[in-house]
C-alpha angles and dihedrals in degrees: 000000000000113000092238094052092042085054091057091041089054089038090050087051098053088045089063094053097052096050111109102236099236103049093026087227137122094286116253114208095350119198126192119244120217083259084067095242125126130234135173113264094230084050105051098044090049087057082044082058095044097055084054103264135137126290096253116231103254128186115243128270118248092238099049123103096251096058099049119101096213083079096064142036120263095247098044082058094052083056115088126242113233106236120236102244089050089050085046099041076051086050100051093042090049100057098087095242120119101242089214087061091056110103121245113279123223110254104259115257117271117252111238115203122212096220107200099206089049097044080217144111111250120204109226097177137258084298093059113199096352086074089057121102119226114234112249103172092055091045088057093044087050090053103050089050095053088064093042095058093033094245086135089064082111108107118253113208135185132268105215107063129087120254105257096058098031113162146193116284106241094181151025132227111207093183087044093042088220148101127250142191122215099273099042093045085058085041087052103028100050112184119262095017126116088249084058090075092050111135116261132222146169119269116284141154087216119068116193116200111255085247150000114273127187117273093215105037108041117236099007115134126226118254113147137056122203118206105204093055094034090218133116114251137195124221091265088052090049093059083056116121082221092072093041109134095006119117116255127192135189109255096239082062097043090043096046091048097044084047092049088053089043093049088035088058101031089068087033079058098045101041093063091053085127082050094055095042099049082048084051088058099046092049087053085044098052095046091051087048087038084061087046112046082039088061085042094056093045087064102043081050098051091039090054089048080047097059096034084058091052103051092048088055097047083053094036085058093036096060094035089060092043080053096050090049085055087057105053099037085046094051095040083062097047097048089055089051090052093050085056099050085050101062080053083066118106090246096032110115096256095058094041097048095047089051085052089044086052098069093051101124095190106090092201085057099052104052090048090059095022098080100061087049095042082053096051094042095052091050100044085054090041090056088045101053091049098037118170127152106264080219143052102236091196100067084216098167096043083069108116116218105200095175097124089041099061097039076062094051086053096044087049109127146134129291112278123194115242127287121246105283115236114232123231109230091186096068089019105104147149111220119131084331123020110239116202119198130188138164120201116246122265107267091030117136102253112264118227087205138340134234109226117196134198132196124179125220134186109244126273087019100095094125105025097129088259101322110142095013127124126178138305122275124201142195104202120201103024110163104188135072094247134046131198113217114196137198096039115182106247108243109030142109108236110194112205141191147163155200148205131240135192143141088312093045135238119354133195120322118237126245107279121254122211124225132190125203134208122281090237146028108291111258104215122202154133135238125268114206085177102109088039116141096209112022092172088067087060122084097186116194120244087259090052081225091101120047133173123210111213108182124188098030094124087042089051084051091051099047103098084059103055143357098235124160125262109242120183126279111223113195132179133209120181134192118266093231121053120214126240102168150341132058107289131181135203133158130205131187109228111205110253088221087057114116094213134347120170108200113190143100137278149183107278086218090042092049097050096051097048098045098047090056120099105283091234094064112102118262132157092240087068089058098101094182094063096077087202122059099199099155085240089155110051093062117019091174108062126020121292119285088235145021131227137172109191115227124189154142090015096305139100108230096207113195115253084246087072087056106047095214124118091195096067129096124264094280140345137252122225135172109277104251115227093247129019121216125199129192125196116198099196097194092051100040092235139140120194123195120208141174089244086198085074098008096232121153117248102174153342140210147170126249129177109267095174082118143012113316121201127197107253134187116195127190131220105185124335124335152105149251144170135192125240112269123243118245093216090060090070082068114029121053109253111265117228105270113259132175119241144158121239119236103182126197103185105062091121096059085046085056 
């Protein structure tokens, strides 16, 4: 842009902002409304007038006659003039009548303002516009613009001279409220007298008050600001029980904070001025693509109608032509049914030629010629004796029902991009991957893919303004309605979202879900029946990761022999990798049917020299009232060879150690989670049980680490239990179960 045309762009806009919004003029004794906008004086108290309120009491303007001083003496002007309220406050006082003896008067109505930018009432107060401050600041702005563009170039003169020598005001008196030349301002401003330190100005037809003054106490000035309120307020305002509690700051500091933000954003403003201008040039850009995509569309959309016309003309012949072909066949069927109900007629042929055939006296003649006509008799009676029309007349299955196609032709709109999908938190979950699954909503545009994003946080800090957040992470393309997303950090919270594209683009993202991940790398592994006492109790799965105890089966086959008691099956099931260090993490679900299931950890030496002894030796792990079958005893000095938490009936027996009161029973009984998590810490000789639904702690407990430690499940008694499955085997084929031992290498990163 030229620089000339850029300066009356840049003149026109200030122009605009200077325009009072009812005369669409450069605003004249402005003042500023509650709603913070600024209209000329003359023009708010004419719309006053108009919505049927009462002319407001204005000052008068410089230039009216009632202001001019030509039109009085100098001495009368040096008089002052009584104000009304103070001729009015005479009057009332004067009337003889005690004011405490009057009886209460009704609050005066408040003045509502029609503001024109807020297409809105304001309320000013009770006051109206006398409550109003006139804006200083814009009338000097407007004055100042006014120079700069030479709208001033209209002659000021002075007020003092007669008519016939008039001349050209030279000055302004702001405490006078006139206009002087040089001579009058010397007659008027003697020297040494008070009216000699009058302020000067320059010439104008438009006098501002030296300062702003309270409407409501007169000559009050305005030193406090209150913040709340947003209004000025003078020490007599300040004492109001309308300010109480607000804060209230002196004008100096109010005036210095809001001039430091407007400074702050004026250069932020100005020192993206590249910015501005490359958003200047997208937004060009959109609106001409916007044209031309719109033309676009209009084709595409005529062209659809186009096609949908024309397809509705090629079946519309088609079935007019299937329904053409009904008619004739059908009507072909019924004429010669009629022919045939014709010849049954009195004068039809048949009739009369078997009345002829009738008087042949020749026996041998007649019954030459006799047999044709008997025929056609018998099956004309016969047709007339099971008569039915050989047609349908109505045409009933030839009736179109185009319901559902016009509820599509109503429901016929553009493409719309998917709505947000909705998550399902029941399949949705975070193990050695996190696996996100969504459906979209009923009603939704159908997606082509979906963008899935991921964002980590550190935990407790869902809603921390930001803090322990990084960056999104997508998945573009997905075309499912699940994702897998592998290498999670152990111990964080991932939120995650999506969103649906199609022709029309993304649409919506979906609420975030939160998932927490284990507190430690994912031990994956299956179950070793192996070491059981009794194997023909197990009934492993085909991916050895499920297994069902049935207990008393050979006892059930036996019972027509002898009558024997029932004593209690122990049988143990182990991992199929042993830990030798690091901090590892598995879960597993326990059947809530199940009699008794313990669910821990043990010394693989320890494991397999205990569980290949007689079943009738004594062992901790036969003490069923202990709830927790630690090997305490075993060994009193350093922690148990083994771990166990008991799990039965539908309840988690917990240790008195996890609750800290000695007042407590034994042990205590919780709900039975839906899946149990455990966590093995091998350098510190722990094990940590979780809901790994919430992942909240529930107790922990030590066990000997001084080899390698497998998980192991033990039964009591009939039950079931499965381990969590992996994410990565949804993917991957199952590998043929091996034992192996775990060397990890990575224990310093866990920790």
């Amino acid at each position: 842009m030229a620089p000339r045309s850029q300066l009356k762009a840049n003149t026109r806009a200030l122009e605009q902002e200077l325009q009072c919004p009812l005369c669409k003029g450069l605003v004249k004794q402005p003042i500023l409304l509650p709603c913070h906008h600024s209209v000329c004086l003359h023009c708010a108290s004419q719309l006053l007038i108009q919505n049927g309120y009462p002319a407001p009491d204005m000052s008068p303007e410089p230039n009216s006659p009632a202001s001019t001083p030509n039109s009085r003496s100098p001495r009368l002007a040096r008089r002052p003039m009584p104000k009304s309220d103070r001729v009015e406050r005479v009057l009332r006082t004067g009337s003889g009548t005690y004011p405490g003896r009057r009886r209460k008067e009704p609050p005066p109505p408040m003045v509502l303002f029609p503001c024109p930018p807020c297409q809105r009432d304001v309320e000013l107060g009770e006051r109206g516009l006398a409550d109003c401050l006139r804006n200083l600041a814009l009338e000097r702005i407007v004055e100042r613009y006014r120079s700069a563009i030479h709208m001033c170039g209209v002659v000021v003169m002075c007020q003092f001279c007669k008519p016939p020598q008039t001349l050209e005001a030279t000055k302004g008196c702001a405490d006078c409220r006139a206009n002087f030349c040089n001579e009058c301002f010397k007659l008027y401003h003697p020297w040494g007298t008070p009216r000699a330190q009058h302020e000067h100005v320059p010439p104008t037809l438009t006098f501002r008050p030296k300062m702003l003054t309270c409407a409501e106490h007169d000559q009050e000035r305005l030193h406090f600001y209150c913040k709340p309120c947003q209004r000025l307020l003078c020490s007599l305002c300040k004492l109001r029980r309308a300010h109480g509690g607000h804060r209230i700051v002196h004008v100096s500091h109010a005036y210095q904070s809001l001039r430091d933000k407007i400074a702050k954003g004026l250069n932020y403003v100005l020192a993206n001025q590249e910015t501005v201008h490359t958003q200047l040039s997208q937004l060009e850009n959109a609106i001409t693509q916007t044209e031309l995509n719109s033309a676009s569309a209009q084709e595409q959309l005529a062209q659809s109608m186009q096609e949908l016309a024309g397809t509705l003309a090629g079946r519309r012949l088609e079935l007019q032509q299937e329904l053409d072909g009904a008619r004739l066949k059908r009507g072909r069927a019924l004429a010669a049914q009629l022919a045939i109900r014709w010849s049954l007629l009195e004068n039809a042929g048949l009739l009369a030629f078997s009345q002829e055939l009738l008087k042949e006296a020749d026996p041998p003649c007649f019954l030459q010629a006799a047999l044709p006509a008997h025929c056609r008799l018998m099956k004309a009676i016969e047709s007339l004796q099971s008569f039915s029309v050989s047609a349908d007349p109505f045409l009933r299955h030839f009736q179109l029902d185009i319901t559902h196609e016009l509820q599509l032709l109503t429901s016929l709109d553009f493409t719309g991009a998917p709505l947000a999908p909705v998550i399902d938190t029941q399949r949705t979950l975070a193990y050695d991957q996190l696996f996100l699954c969504w459906r979209l909503p009923p009603g939704s545009a159908p997606a082509w893919h979906y963008s899935v994003e991921f964002q980590r946080r550190e935990p407790g800090l869902r809603g921390a303004g930001g803090r322990g957040r990084r960056a999104w992470q997508r998945l573009q393309e997905v075309t499912g309605t699940s994702a897998v997303i592998d290498k999670p950090e152990a111990g964080c919270v991932y939120a995650l979202r999506v969103r649906g594209c199609n022709r029309a683009g993304f649409g919506d993202y979906s609420e975030e879900v939160y998932l927490h991940t284990p507190p430690a790398p994912v031990l994956g592994f299956q179950l070793d029946a192996r070491w059981a006492l009794h194997a023909d109790h197990l009934q492993l799965s085909r991916e050895q990761r499920s297994v069902r105890s049935v207990p008393g089966l050979s006892l059930l086959q036996a019972a027509g022999e002898a009558l024997t008691s029932c004593p209690l099956t122990s049988d143990l099931l182990v991992g199929s990798v042993a830990v030798t260090e690091g901090r590892h993490y598995w879960a597993c679900s326990v059947d809530p049917g199940s009699y008794l299931v313990k669910v821990g950890v043990g010394l693989e030496a320890k494991l397999q020299e205990w569980f290949q002894l007689p079943q009738d030796m004594a062992s901790p792990r036969y003490d069923p009232d202990s709830g927790h079958d630690s090997g305490a005893e075993d060994s009193p000095d350093g922690p148990p060879p083994f771990c166990f938490l008991t799990v039965g009936m539908g309840k988690l027996f917990l240790p008195q150690a996890c609750i800290g009161d000695s007042n407590s029973p034994s042990s205590l009984a919780l709900p039975l989670p839906s899946r149990l998590g455990l966590c093995l810490d091998f350098e510190k000789g722990r094990v940590v049980y979780y809901d790994a639904h919430t992942l909240r702690p529930l107790w922990e407990g030590p066990v000997d680490c001084t080899g390698p430690v497998c998980p192991a499940f033990c039964f009591i008694g009939g039950g079931a239990l499965q381990l969590q499955e992996m994410m990565a085997n949804r993917i991957t084929e199952p590998t043929t179960p091996r034992r192996v031992t775990i060397q990890s290498h990575t224990s310093s990163l866990n920790n």
